[in-house]
C-alpha positions as CSV (number, residue, x, y, z in Angstrom):
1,X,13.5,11.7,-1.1
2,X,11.2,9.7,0.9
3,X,11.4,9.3,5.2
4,X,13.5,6.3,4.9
5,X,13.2,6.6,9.2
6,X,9.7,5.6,8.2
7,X,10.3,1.6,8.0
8,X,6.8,1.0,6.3
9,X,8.4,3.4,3.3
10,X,11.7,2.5,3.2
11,X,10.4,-1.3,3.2
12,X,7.7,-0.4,0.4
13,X,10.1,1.7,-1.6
14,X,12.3,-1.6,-1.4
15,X,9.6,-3.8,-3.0
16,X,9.1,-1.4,-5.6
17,X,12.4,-1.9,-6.6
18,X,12.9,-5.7,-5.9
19,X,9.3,-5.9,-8.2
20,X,11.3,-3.2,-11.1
21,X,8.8,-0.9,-10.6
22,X,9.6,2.5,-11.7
23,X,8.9,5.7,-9.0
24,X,10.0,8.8,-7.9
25,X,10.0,9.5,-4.3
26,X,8.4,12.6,-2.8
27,X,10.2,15.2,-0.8
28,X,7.6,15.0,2.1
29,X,9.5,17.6,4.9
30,X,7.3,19.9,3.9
31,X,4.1,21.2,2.2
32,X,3.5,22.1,-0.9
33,X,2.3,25.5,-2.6
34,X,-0.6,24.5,-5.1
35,X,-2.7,27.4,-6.1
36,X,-4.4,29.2,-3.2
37,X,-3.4,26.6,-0.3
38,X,-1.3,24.2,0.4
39,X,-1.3,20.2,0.3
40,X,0.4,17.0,2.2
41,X,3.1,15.7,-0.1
42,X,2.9,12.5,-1.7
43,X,5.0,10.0,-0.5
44,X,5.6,8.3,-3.8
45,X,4.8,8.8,-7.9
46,X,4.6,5.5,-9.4
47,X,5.0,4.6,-13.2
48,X,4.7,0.9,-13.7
49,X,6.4,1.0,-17.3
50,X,8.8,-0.8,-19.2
51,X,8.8,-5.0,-18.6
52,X,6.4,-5.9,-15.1
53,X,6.4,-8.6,-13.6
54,X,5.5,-11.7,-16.1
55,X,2.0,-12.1,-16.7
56,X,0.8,-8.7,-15.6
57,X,0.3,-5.0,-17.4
58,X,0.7,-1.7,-16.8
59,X,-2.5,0.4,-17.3
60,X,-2.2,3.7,-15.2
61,X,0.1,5.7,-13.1
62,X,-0.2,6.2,-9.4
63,X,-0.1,8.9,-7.0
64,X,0.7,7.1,-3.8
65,X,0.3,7.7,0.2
66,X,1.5,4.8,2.2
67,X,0.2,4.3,5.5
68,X,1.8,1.9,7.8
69,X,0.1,-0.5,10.1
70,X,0.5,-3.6,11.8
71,X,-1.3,-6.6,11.3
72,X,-2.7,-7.0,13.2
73,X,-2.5,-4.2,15.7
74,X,-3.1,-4.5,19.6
75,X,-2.2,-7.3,21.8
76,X,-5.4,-8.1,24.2
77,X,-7.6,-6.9,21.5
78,X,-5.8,-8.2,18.1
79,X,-7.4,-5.6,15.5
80,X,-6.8,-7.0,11.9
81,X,-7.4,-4.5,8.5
82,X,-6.9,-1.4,10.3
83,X,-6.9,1.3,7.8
84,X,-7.2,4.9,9.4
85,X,-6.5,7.8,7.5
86,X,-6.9,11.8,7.5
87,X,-9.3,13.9,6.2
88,X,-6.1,16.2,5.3
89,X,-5.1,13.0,3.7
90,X,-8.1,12.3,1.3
91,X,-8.6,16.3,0.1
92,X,-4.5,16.9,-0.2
93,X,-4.3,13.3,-2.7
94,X,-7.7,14.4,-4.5
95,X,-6.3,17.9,-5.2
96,X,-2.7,16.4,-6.4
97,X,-5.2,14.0,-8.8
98,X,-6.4,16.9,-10.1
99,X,-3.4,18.5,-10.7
100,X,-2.1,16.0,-12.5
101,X,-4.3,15.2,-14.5
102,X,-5.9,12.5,-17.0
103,X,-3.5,9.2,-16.9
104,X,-2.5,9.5,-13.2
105,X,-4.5,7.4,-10.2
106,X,-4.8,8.8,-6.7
107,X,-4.3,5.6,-4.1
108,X,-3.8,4.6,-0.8
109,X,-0.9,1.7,0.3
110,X,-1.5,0.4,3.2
111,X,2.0,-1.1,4.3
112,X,1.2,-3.6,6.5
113,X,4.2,-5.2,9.5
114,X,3.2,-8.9,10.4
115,X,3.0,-9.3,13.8
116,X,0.9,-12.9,13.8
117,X,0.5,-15.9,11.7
118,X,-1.7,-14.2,9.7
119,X,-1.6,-11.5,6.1
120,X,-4.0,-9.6,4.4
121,X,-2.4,-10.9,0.5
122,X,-1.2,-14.3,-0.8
123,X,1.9,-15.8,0.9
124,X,3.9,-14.8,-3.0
125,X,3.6,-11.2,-2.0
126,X,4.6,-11.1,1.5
127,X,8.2,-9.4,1.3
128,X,10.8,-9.2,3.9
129,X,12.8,-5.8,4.6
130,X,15.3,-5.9,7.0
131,X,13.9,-9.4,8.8
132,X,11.1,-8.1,9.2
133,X,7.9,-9.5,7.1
134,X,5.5,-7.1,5.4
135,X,2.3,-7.0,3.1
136,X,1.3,-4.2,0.7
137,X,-2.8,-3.6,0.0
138,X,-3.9,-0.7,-2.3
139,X,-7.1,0.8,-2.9
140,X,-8.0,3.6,-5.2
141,X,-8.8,7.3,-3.3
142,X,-12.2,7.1,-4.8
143,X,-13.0,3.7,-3.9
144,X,-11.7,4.8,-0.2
145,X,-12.9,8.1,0.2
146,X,-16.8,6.5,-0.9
147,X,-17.2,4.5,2.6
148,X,-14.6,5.9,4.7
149,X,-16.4,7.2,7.9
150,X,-15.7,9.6,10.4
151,X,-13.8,7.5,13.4
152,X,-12.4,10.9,15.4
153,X,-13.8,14.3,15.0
154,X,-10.9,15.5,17.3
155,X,-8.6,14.1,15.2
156,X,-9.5,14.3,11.8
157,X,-9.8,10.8,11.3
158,X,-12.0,8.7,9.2
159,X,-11.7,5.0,7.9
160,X,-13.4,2.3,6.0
161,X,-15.3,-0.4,7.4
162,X,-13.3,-3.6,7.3
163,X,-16.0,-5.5,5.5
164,X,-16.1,-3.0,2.6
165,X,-12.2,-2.3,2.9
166,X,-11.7,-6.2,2.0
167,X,-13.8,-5.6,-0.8
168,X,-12.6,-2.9,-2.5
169,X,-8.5,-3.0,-1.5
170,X,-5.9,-5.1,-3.7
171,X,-2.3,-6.9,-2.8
172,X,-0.5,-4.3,-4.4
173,X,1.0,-6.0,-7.4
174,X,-2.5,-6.8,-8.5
175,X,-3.7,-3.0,-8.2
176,X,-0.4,-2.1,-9.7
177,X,0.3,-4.4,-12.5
178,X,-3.1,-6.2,-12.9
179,X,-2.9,-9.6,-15.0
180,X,-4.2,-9.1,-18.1
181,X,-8.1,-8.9,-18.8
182,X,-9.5,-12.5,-18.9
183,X,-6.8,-14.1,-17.1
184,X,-7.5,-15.5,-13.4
185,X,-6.4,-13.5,-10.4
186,X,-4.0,-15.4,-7.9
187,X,-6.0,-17.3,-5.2
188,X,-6.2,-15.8,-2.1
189,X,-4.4,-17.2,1.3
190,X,-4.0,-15.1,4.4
191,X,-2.8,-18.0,6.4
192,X,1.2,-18.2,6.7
193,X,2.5,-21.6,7.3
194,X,2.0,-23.3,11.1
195,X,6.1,-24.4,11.5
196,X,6.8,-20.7,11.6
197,X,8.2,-17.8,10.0
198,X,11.4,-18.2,7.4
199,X,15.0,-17.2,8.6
200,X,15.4,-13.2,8.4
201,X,15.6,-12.3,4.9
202,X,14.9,-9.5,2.8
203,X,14.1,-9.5,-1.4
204,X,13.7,-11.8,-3.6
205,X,15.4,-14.4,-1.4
206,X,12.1,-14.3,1.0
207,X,9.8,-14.6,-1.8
208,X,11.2,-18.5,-3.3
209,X,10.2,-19.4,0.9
210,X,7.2,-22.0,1.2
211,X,4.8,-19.9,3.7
């Protein structure tokens, strides 16, 4: 079952649900034996089937690893779009790609807590888990693992350069359940509203909320 003392999870497995998304979440306390080594769980397996939400479709499945961040992060500094990841990371979610096969997509989810009047995908998709508000971005592991750059050697760490990062990373319903070819992606507004935030919510409740 997934870390639900991870609040970025437990509030992305709880859009998944609100959305009807269908998943199956990873037993992560461990590592797992895959031929001669072993790999980082996933967090999540998800299978967008059945009836999505209206005006979208289902074209893949997804092999997810949420990573949770604020947004921004910092409080001198504000850093917005950070998007650190592992080495380990990258090579354990390309090998499970591989093991999985043809029909199954290898992709970041970068769960993102709001900490300013400010979010990285339009107001419709900011959810609220728990009074707190959040924003889910995706990008494919090839699309990452193309420009991510070293950012610790200590560390293992590497990341993507905003710029490119905003370029290549999704609101997560749209990497998910795209709209159907020909049809016009949702406008884009990072800006929540200047009278403030709406009362503590979480679900479906948040998202009828003018931002």
């Amino acid at each position: 079952m997934a870390n639900r003392r991870n609040h970025y999870e437990a509030a992305f497995e709880a859009y998944l649900r609100q959305e009807r998304i269908a998943y199956v979440a990873v037993d992560e306390q461990r590592r797992s034996l895959v031929g001669d080594g072993s790999l980082k769980s996933l967090d999540f397996i998800v299978s967008p089937a059945g009836d999505p939400p209206a005006g979208r479709h289902n074209p893949t499945r997804w092999l997810v690893d949420v990573k949770g961040r604020k947004f921004p992060s910092g409080v001198k500094q504000p850093q917005y779009w950070r998007n650190w990841s592992t080495g380990d990371d990258l090579r354990s979610l390309q090998r499970w790609q591989q093991e999985f096969g043809g029909g199954f997509t290898a992709a970041l989810v970068f769960a993102y807590q709001l900490t300013a009047e400010r979010a990285p995908t339009p107001p419709e998709q900011v959810f609220y888990h728990r009074g707190t508000p959040y924003a889910f971005v995706g990008i494919r592991l090839a699309d990452y693992a193309a420009d991510a750059r070293t950012l610790s050697p200590r560390w293992g760490t590497v990341s993507m350069p905003v710029g490119q990062f905003r370029e290549r990373a999704e609101p997560l319903l749209d990497l998910f359940c795209p709209p159907p070819p020909g049809d016009d992606a949702p406008e884009f507004s990072a800006d929540l509203p200047e009278h403030g935030r709406p009362p503590s919510t979480s679900g479906a409740a948040a998202r009828t909320r003018p931002w």
